[in-house]
N, C-alpha and C positions, 0 to 999 in steps of 0.2 A: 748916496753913491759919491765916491771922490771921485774928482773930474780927473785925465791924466792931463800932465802936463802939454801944452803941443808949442816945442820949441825944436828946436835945430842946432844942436851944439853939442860940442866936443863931447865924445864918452870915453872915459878911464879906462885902459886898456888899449887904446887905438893913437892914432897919431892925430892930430885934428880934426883932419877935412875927410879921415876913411873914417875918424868916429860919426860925423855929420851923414856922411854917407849909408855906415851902419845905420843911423835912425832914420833914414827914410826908409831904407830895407827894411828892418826894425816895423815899423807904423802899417809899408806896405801889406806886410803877413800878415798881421793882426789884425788889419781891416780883411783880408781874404778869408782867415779863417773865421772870420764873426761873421761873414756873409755865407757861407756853408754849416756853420752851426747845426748839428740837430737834423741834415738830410737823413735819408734812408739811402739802402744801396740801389730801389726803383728809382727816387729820385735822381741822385746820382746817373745814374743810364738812363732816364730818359731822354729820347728826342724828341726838340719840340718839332724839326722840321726835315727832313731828306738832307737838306743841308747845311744844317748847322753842328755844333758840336754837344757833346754831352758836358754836364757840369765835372762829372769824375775824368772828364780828357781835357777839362780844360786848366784842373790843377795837378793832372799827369804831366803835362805843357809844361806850366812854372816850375815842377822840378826836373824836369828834361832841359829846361834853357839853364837854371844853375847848373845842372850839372855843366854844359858845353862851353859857358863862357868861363865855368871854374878851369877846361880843361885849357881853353885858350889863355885865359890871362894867366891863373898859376900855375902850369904845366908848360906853358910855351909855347902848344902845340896845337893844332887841328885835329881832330881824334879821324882817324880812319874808319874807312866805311865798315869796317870790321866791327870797332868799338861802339860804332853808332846804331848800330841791327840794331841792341836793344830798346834802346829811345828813342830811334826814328819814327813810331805812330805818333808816341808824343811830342815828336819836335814839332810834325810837318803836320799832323789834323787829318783832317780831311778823311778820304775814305777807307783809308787803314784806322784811324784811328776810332773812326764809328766803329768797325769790326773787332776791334784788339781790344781795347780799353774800356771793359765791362766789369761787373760780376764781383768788383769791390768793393767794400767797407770803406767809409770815410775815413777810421783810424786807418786802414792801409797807406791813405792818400796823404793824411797829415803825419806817418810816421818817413816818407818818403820826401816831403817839403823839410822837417825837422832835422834829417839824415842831410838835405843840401846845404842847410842852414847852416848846422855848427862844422860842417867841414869848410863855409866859406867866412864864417866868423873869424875860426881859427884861423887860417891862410891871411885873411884881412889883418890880424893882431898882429903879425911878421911881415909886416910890409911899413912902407911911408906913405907920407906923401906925396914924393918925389915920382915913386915907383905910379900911383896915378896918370902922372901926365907924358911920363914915356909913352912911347911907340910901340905896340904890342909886336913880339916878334913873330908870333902866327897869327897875325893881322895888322900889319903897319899902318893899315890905314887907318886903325883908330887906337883910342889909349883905352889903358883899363878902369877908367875915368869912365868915357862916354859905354864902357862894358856895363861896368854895375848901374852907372842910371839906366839904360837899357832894360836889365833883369827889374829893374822898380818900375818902370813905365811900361813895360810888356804885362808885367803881373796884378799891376793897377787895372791897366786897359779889358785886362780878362775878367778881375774882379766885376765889372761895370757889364759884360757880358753876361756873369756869374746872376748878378742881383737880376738880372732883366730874367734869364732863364728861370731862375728861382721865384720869380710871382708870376707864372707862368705854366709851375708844375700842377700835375690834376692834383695832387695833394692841396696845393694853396687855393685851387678853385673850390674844392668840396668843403674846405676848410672857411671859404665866407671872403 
């Protein structure tokens, strides 16, 4: 097995510090999707607890927050509660999203993170780095800097959720 690389630097196509960027986003996925590997759709919907989330709501989540910070940093804007119905189990969890966010296939879920991905790749490749450390205009309070680490450190932190749920499922107990 070739080992990959694990460095932090520029990638072709990007301007430096969004290509660096792209590779933590980049590394983030690829660690999420290897930790979801090979579920089933029970897996997927199971709950371990009344309160917790399902592993298929909780990468409903990471494509629900790409989508809302793609809409604030490269749109400008705050999407209205109109635009938001759809993704609102997935944004917010909890007891809409136990009820909503069932009865999918994995590939639905990785064709849904895939679909965020190359629409925030491409927006990414049309930007600098300048555009980073501005002021977001539908969110001044931060830049599209602390945005996308945000989308890697949100999606990491589920990951970590993800693996705990995952040895945890009746599949992995009957399994030894």
């Amino acid at each position: 097995m070739v080992r990959p690389r694990l460095v932090i630097e520029a990638i072709p196509g990007f301007t430096p510090t969004i290509g660096r960027l792209v590779g933590m986003l980049s590394y983030a996925r690829s660690t999420l999707l290897q930790a979801v590997e090979g579920l089933s759709r029970d897996d997927l919907d199971h709950l371990h607890d009344p309160g917790s989330n399902t592993i298929g709501a909780l990468l409903a989540h990471a494509a629900a927050v790409e989508w809302w910070y793609q809409v604030v940093t490269f749109e400008e804007r705050k999407p209205p509660a109109s635009e938001e119905e759809a993704w609102i189990a997935a944004l917010d969890l909890g007891d809409e999203g136990r009820r909503q966010i069932r009865g999918r296939e994995l590939e639905s879920y990785v064709e849904d993170l895939a679909l965020a991905r190359e629409r925030t790749l491409a927006a990414l490749a049309e930007r600098d780095d300048s555009w980073l450390d501005a002021a977001l205009v539908a969110a001044p309070e931060m830049n599209a800097h602390w945005a996308w680490f945000h989308v890697a450190e949100d999606e990491i932190s589920h990951r970590g959720q993800i693996r705990w749920l995952r040895a945890r499922l009746p599949s992995a107990r009957s399994a030894g």
